[in-house]
N, CA, C and O atoms as a printed pandas DataFrame, in Angstrom:
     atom_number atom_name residue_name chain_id  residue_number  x_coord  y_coord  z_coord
0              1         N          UNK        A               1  105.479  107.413   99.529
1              2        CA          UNK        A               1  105.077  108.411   98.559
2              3         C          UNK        A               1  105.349  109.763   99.178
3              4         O          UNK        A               1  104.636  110.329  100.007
4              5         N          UNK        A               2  106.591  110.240   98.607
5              6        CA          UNK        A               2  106.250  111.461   98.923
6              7         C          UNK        A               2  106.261  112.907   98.109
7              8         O          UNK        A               2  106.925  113.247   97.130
8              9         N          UNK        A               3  105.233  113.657   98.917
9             10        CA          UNK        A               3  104.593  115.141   97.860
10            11         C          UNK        A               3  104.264  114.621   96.869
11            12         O          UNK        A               3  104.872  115.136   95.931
12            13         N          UNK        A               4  103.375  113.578   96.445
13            14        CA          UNK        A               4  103.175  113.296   94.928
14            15         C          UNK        A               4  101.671  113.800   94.796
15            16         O          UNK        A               4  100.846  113.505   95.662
16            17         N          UNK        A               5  101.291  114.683   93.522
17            18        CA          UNK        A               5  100.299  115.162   93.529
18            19         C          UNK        A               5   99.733  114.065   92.287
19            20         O          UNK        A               5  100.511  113.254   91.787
20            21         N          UNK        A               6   98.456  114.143   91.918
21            22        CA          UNK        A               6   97.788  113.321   91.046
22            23         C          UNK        A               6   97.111  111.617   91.469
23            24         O          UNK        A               6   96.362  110.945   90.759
24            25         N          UNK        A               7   97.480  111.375   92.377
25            26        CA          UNK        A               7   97.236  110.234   93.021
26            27         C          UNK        A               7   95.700  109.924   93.313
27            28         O          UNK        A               7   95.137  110.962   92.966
28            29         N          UNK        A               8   94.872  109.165   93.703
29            30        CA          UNK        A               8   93.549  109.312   93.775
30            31         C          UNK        A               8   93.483  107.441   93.692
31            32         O          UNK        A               8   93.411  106.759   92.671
32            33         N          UNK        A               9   93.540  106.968   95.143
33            34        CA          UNK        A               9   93.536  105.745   95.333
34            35         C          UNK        A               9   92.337  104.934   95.265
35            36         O          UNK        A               9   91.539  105.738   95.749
36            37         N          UNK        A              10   91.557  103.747   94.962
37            38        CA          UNK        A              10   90.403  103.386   95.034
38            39         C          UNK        A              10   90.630  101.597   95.665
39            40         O          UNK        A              10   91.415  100.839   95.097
40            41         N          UNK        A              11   90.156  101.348   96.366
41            42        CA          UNK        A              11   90.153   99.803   96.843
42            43         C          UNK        A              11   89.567   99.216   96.044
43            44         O          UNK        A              11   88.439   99.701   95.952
44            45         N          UNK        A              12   89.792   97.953   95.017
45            46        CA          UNK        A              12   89.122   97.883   94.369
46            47         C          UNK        A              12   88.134   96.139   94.728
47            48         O          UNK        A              12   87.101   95.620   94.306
48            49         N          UNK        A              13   89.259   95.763   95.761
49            50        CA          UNK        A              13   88.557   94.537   96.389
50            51         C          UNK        A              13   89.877   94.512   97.528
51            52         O          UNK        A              13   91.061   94.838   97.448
52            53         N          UNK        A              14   88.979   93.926   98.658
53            54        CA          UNK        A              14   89.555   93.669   99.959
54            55         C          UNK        A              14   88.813   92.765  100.471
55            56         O          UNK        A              14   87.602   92.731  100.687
56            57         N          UNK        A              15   90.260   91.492  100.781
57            58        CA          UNK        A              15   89.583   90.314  101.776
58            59         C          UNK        A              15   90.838   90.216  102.771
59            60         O          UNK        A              15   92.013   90.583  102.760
60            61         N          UNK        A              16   89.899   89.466  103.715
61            62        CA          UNK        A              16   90.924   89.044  105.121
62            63         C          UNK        A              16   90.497   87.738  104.930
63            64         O          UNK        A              16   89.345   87.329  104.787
64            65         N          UNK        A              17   91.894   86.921  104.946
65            66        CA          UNK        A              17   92.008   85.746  105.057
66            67         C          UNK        A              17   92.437   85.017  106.413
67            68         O          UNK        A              17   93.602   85.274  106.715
68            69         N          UNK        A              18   91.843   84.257  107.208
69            70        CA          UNK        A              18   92.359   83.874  108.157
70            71         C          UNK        A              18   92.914   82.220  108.608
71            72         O          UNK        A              18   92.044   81.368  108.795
72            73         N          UNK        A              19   94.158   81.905  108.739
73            74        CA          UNK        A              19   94.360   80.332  108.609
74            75         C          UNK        A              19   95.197   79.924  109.814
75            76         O          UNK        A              19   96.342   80.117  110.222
76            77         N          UNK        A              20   93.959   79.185  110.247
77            78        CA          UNK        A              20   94.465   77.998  112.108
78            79         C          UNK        A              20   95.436   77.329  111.541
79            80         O          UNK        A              20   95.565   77.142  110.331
80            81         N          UNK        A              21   96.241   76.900  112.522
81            82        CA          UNK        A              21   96.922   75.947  112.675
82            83         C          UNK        A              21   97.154   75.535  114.308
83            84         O          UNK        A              21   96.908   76.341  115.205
84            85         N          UNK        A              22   97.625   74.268  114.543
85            86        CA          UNK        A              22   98.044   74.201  115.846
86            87         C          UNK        A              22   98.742   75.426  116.243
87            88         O          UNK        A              22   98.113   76.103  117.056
88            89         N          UNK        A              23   99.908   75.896  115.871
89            90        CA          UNK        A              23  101.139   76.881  116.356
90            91         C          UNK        A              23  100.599   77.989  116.045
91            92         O          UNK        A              23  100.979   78.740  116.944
92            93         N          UNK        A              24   99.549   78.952  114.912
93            94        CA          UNK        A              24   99.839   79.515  115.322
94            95         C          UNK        A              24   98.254   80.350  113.993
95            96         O          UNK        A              24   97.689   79.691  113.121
96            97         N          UNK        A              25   98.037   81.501  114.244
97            98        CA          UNK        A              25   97.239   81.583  113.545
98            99         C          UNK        A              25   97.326   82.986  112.385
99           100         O          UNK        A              25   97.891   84.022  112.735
100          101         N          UNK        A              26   96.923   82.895  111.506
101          102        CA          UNK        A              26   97.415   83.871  110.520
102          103         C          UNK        A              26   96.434   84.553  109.735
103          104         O          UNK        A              26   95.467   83.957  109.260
104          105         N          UNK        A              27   96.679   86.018  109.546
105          106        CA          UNK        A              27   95.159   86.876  108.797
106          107         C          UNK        A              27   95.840   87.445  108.172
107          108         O          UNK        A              27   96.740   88.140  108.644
108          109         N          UNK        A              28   95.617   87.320  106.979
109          110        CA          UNK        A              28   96.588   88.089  105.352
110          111         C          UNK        A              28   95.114   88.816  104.960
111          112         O          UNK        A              28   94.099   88.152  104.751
112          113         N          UNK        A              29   95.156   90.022  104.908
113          114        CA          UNK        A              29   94.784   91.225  104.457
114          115         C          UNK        A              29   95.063   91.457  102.322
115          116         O          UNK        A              29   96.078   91.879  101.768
116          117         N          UNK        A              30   94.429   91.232  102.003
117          118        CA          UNK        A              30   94.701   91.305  100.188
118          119         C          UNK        A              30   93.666   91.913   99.401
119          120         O          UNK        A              30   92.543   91.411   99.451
120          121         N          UNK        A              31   93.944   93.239   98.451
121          122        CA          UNK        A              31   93.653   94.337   98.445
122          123         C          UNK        A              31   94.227   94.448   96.970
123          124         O          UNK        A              31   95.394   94.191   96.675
124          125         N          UNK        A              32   93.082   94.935   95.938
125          126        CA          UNK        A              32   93.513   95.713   94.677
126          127         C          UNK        A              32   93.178   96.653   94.992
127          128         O          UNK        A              32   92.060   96.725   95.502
128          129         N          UNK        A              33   94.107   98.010   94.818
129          130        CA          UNK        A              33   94.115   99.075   94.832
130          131         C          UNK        A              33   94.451   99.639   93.066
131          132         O          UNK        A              33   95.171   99.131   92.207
132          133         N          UNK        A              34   93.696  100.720   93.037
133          134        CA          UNK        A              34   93.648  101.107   91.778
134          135         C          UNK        A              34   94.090  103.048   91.855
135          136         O          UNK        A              34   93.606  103.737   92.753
136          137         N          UNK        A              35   94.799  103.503   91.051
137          138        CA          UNK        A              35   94.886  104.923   90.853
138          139         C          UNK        A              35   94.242  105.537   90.007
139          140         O          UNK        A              35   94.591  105.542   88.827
140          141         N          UNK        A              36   93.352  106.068   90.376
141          142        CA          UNK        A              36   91.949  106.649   88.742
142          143         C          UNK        A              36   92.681  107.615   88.381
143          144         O          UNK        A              36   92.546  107.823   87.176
144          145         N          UNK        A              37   93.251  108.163   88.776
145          146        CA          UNK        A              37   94.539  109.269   88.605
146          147         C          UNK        A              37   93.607  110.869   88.870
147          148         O          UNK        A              37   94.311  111.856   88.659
148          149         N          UNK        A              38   92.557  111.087   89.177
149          150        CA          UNK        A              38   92.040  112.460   89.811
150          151         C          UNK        A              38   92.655  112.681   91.199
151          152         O          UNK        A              38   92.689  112.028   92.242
152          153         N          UNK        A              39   93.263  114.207   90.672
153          154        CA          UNK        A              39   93.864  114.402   92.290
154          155         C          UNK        A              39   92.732  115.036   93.366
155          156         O          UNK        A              39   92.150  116.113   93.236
156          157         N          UNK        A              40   92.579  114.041   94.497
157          158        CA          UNK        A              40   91.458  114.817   95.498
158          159         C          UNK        A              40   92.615  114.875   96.638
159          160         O          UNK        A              40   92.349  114.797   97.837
160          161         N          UNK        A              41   93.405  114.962   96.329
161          162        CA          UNK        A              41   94.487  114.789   97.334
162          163         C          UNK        A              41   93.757  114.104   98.716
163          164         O          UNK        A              41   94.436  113.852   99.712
164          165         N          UNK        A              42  100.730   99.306  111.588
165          166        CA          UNK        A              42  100.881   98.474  111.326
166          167         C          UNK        A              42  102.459   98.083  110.531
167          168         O          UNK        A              42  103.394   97.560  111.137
168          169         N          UNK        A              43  102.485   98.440  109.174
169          170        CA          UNK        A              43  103.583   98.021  108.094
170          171         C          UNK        A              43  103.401   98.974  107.006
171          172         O          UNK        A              43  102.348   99.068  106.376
172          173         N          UNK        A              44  104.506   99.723  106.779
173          174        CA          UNK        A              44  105.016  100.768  105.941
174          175         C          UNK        A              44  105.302  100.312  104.510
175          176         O          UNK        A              44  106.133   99.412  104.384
176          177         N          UNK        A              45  104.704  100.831  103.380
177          178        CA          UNK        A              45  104.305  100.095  102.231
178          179         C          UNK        A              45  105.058  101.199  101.624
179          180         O          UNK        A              45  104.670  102.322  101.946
180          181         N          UNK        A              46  106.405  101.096  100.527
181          182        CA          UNK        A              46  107.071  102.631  100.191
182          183         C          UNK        A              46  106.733  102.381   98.640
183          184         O          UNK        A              46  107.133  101.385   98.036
184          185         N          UNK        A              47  105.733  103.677   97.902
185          186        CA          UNK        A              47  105.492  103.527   96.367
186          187         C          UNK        A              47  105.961  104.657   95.930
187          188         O          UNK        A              47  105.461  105.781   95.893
188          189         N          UNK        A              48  107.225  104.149   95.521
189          190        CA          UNK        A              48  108.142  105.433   95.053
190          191         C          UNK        A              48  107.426  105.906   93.523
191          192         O          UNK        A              48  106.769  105.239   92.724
192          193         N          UNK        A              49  107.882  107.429   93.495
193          194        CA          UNK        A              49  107.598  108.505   92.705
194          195         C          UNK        A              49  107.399  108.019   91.653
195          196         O          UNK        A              49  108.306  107.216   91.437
196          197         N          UNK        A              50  106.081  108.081   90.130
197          198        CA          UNK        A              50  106.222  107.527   88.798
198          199         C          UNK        A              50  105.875  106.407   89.114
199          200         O          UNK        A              50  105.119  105.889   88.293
200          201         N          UNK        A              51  106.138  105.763   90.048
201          202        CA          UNK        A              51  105.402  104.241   89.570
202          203         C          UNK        A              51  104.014  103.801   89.791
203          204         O          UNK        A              51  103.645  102.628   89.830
204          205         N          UNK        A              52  103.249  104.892   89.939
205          206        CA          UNK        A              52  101.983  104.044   90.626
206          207         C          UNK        A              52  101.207  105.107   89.361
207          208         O          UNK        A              52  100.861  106.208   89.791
208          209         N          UNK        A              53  100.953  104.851   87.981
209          210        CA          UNK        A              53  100.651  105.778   87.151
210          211         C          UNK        A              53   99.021  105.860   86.688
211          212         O          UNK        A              53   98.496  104.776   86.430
212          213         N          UNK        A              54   98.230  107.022   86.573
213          214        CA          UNK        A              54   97.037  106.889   86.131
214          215         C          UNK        A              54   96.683  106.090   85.728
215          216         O          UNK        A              54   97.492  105.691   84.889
216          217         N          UNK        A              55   95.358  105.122   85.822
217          218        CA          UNK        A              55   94.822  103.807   85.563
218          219         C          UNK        A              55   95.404  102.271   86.059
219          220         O          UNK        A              55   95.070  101.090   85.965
220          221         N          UNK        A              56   96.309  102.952   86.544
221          222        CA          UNK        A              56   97.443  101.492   87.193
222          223         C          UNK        A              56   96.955  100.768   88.131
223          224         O          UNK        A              56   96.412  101.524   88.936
224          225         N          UNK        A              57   96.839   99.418   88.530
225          226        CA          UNK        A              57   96.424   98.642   89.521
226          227         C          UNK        A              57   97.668   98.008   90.205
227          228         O          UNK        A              57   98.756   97.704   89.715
228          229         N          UNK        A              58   97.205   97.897   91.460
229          230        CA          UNK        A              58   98.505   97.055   92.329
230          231         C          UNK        A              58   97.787   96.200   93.030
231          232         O          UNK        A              58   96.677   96.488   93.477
232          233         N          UNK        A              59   98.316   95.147   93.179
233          234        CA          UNK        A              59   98.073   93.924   94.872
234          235         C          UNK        A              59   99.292   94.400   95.527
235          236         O          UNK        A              59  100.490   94.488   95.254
236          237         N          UNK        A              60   98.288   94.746   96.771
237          238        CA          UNK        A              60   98.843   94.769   98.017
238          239         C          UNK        A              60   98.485   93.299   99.194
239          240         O          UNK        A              60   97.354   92.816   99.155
240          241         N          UNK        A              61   99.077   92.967   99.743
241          242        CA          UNK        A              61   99.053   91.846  100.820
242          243         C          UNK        A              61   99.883   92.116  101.772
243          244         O          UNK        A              61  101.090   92.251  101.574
244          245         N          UNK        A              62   99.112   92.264  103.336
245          246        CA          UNK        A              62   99.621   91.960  104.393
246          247         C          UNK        A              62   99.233   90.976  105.451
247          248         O          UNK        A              62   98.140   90.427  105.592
248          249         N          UNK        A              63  100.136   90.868  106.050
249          250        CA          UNK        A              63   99.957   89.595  106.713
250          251         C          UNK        A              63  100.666   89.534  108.321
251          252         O          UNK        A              63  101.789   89.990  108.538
252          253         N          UNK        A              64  100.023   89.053  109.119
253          254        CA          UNK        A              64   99.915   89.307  110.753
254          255         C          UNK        A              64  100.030   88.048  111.418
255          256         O          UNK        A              64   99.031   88.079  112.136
256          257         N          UNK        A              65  100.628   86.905  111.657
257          258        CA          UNK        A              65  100.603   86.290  112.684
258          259         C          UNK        A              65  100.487   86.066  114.076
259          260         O          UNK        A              65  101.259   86.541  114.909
260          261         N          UNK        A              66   99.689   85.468  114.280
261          262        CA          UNK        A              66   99.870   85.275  116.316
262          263         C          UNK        A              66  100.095   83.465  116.352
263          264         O          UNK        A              66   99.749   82.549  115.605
264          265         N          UNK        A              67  100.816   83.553  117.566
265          266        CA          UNK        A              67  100.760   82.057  118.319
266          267         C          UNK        A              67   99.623   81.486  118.699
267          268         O          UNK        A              67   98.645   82.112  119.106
268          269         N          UNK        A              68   99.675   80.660  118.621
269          270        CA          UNK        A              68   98.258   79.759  118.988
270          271         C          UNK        A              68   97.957   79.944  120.503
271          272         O          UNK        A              68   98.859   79.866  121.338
272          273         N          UNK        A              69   96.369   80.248  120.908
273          274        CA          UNK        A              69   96.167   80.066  121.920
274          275         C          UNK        A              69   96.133   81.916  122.456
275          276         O          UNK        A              69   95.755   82.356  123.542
276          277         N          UNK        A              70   96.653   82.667  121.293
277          278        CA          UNK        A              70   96.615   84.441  121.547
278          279         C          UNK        A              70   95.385   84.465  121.031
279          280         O          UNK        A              70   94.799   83.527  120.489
280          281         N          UNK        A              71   94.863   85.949  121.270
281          282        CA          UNK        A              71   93.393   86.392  120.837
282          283         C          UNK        A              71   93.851   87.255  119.188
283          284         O          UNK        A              71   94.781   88.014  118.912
284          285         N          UNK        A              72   92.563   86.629  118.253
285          286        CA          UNK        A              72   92.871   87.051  116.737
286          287         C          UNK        A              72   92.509   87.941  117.003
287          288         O          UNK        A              72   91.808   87.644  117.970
288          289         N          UNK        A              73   92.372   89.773  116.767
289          290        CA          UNK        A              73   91.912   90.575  117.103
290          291         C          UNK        A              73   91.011   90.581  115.791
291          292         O          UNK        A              73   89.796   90.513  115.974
292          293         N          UNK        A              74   91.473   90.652  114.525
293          294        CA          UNK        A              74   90.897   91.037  113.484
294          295         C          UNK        A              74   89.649   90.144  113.101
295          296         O          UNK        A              74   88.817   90.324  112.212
296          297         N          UNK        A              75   89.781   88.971  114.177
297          298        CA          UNK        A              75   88.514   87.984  113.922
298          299         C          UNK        A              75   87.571   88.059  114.840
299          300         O          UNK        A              75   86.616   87.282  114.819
300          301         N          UNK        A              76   87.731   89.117  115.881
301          302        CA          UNK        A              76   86.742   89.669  117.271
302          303         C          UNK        A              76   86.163   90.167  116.420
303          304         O          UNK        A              76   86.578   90.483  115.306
304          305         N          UNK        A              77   84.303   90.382  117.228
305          306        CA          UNK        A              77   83.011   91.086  116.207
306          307         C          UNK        A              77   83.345   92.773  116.798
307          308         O          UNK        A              77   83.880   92.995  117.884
308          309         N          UNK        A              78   82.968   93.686  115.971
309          310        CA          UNK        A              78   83.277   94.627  116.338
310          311         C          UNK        A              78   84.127   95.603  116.263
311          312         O          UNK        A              78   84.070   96.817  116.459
312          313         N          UNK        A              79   85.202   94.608  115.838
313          314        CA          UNK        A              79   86.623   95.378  115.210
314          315         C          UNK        A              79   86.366   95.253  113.768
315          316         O          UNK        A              79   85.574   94.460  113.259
316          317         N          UNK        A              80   87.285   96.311  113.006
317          318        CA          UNK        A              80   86.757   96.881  112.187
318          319         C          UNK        A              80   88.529   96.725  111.439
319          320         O          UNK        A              80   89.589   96.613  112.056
320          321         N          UNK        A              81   88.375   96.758  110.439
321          322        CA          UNK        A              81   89.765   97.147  109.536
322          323         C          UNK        A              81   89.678   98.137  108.678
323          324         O          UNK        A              81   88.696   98.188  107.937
324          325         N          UNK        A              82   91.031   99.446  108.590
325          326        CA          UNK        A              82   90.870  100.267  108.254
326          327         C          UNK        A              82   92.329  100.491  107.840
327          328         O          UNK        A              82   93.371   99.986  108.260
328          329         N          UNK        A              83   92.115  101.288  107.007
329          330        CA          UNK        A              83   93.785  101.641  105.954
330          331         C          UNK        A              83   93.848  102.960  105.672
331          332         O          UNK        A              83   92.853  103.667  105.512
332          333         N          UNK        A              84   94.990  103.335  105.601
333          334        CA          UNK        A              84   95.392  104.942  105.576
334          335         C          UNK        A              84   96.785  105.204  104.970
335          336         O          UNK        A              84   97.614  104.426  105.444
336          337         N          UNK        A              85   97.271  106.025  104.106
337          338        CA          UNK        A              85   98.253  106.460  103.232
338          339         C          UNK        A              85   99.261  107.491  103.657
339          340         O          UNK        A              85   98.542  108.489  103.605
340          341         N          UNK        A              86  100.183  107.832  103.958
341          342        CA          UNK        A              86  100.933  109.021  104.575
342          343         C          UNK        A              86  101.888  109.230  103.074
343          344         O          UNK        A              86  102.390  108.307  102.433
344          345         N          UNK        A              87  101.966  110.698  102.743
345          346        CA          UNK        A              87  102.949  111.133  102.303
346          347         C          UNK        A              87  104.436  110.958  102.737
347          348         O          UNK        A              87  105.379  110.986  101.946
348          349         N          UNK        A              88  104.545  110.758  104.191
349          350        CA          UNK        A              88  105.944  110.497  104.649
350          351         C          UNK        A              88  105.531  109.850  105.565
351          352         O          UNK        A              88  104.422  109.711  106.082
352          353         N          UNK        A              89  106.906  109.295  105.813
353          354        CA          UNK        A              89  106.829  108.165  106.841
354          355         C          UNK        A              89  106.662  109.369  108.732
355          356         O          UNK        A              89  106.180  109.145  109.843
356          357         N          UNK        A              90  107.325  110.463  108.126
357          358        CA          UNK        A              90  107.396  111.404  109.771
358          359         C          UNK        A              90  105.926  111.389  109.491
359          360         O          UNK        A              90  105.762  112.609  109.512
360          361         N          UNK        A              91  105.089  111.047  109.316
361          362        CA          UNK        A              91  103.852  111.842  109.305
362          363         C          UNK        A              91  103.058  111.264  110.109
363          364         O          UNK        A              91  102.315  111.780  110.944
364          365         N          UNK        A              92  103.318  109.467  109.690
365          366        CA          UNK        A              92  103.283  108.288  110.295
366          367         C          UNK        A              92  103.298  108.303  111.849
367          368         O          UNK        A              92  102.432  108.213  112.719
368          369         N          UNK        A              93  104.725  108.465  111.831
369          370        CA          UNK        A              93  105.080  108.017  113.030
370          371         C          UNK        A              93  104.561  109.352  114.322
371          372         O          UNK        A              93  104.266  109.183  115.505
372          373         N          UNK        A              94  104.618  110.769  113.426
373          374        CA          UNK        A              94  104.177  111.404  114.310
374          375         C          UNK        A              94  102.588  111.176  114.869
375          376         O          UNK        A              94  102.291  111.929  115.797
376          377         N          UNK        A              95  101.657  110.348  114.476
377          378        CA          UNK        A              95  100.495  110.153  114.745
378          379         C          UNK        A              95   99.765  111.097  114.112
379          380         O          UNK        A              95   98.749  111.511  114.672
380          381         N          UNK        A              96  100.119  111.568  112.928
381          382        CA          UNK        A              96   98.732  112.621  112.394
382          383         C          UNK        A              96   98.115  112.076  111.469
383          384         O          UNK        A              96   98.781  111.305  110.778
384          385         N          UNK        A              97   96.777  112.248  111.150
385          386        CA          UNK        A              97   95.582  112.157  110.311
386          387         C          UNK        A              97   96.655  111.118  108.955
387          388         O          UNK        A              97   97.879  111.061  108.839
388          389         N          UNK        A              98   95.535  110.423  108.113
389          390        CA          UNK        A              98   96.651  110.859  107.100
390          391         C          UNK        A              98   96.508  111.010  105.958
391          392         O          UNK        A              98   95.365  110.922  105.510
392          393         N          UNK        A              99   97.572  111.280  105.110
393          394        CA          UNK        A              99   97.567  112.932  103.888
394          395         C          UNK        A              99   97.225  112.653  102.862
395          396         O          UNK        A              99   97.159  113.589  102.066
396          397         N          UNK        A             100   96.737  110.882  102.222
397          398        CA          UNK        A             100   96.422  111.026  100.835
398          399         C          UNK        A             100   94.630  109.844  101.729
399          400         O          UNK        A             100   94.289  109.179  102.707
400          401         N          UNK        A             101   94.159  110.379  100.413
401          402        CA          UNK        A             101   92.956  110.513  100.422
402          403         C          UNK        A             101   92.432  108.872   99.682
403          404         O          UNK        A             101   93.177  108.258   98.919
404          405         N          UNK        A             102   91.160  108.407  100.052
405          406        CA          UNK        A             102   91.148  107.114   99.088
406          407         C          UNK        A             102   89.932  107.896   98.336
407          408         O          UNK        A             102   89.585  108.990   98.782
408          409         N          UNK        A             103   89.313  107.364   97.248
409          410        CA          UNK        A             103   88.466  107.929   96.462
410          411         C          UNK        A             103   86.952  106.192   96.743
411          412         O          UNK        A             103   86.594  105.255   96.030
412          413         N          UNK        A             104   86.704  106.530   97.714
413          414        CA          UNK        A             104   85.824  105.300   98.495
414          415         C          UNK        A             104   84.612  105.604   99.567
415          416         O          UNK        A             104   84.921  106.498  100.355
416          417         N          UNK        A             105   83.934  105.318   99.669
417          418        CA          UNK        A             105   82.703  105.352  100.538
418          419         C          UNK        A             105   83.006  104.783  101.719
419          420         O          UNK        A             105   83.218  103.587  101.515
420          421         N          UNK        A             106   83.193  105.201  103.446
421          422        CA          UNK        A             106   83.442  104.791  104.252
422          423         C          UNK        A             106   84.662  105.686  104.774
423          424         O          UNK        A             106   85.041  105.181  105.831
424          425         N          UNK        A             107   85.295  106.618  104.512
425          426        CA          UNK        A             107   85.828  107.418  105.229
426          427         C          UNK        A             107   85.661  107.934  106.248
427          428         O          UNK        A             107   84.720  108.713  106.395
428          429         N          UNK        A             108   86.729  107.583  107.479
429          430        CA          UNK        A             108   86.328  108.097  109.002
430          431         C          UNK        A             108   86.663  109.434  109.200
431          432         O          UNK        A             108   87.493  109.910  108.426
432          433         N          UNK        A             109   86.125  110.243  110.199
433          434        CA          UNK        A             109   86.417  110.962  110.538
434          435         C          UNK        A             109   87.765  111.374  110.346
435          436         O          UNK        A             109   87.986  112.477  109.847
436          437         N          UNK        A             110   89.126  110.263  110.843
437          438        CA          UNK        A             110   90.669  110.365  111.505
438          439         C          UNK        A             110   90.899  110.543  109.797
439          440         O          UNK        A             110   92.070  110.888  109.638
440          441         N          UNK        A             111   90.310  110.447  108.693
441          442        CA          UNK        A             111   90.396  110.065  107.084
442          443         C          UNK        A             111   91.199  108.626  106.611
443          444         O          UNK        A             111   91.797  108.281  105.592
444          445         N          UNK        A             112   90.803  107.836  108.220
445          446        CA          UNK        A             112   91.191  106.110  107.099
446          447         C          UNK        A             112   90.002  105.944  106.866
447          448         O          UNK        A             112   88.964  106.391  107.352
448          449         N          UNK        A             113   90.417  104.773  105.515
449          450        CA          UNK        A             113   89.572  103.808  104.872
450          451         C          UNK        A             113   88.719  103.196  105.492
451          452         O          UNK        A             113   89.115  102.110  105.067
452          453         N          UNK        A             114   87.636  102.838  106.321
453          454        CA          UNK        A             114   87.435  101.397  106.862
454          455         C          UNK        A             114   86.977  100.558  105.827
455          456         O          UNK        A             114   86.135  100.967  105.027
456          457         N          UNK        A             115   87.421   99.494  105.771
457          458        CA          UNK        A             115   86.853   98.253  105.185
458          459         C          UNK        A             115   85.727   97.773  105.418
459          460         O          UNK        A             115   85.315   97.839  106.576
460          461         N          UNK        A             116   84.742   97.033  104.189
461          462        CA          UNK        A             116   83.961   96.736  104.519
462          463         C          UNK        A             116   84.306   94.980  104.557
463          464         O          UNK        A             116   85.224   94.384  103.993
464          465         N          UNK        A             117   83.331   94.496  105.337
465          466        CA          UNK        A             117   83.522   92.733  105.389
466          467         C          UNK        A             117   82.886   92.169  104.080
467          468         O          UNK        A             117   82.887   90.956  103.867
């Protein structure tokens, strides 16, 4: 997304799914996100310009594998999951804050999301 004004993201449900196997173990992250459309202004998610329109809902899903026998991080107590939006990808990568806002209870300081369990 980039420079798009009007945006105003809301989580509208978030689960972490996590599934053993011998080889290897897997946590899919799955997420309705909703755009109420008021502007309050890992893996790179690109929602080009116009498509994400006032009242619109999306599923998002990500998903993380480790080998069996590695440590799940996202299934350690204590760790926390948290999501965040960049206008550009330089914004990203430069490590700054980031630029769109969720419209949600639980905003950190850095302005990600944290999830609740």
């Amino acid at each position: 997304m980039t420079k798009v004004i009007g945006y105003n993201f809301k989580i509208l449900s978030a689960e972490l799914k996590t599934i053993t196997d011998p080889m290897a173990t897997t946590s899919t992250l799955n997420m309705i996100v909703k755009n109420t459309g008021v502007a309050q202004l890992g893996k790179t998610v690109l929602i080009p310009k116009k498509t994400f329109k006032d009242g619109m809902e999306k599923n998002f899903s990500f998903t993380y594998t480790v080998p069996a026998g590695e440590p799940i991080l996202a299934a350690q107590s204590g760790v926390s999951v948290v999501l965040s939006l960049y206008e550009s990808e330089e914004a990203f990568k430069s490590g700054k804050n980031p630029t769109v806002r969720f419209d949600n209870d639980g905003i950190l300081e850095n302005k990600k999301l944290q999830l609740k369990p």
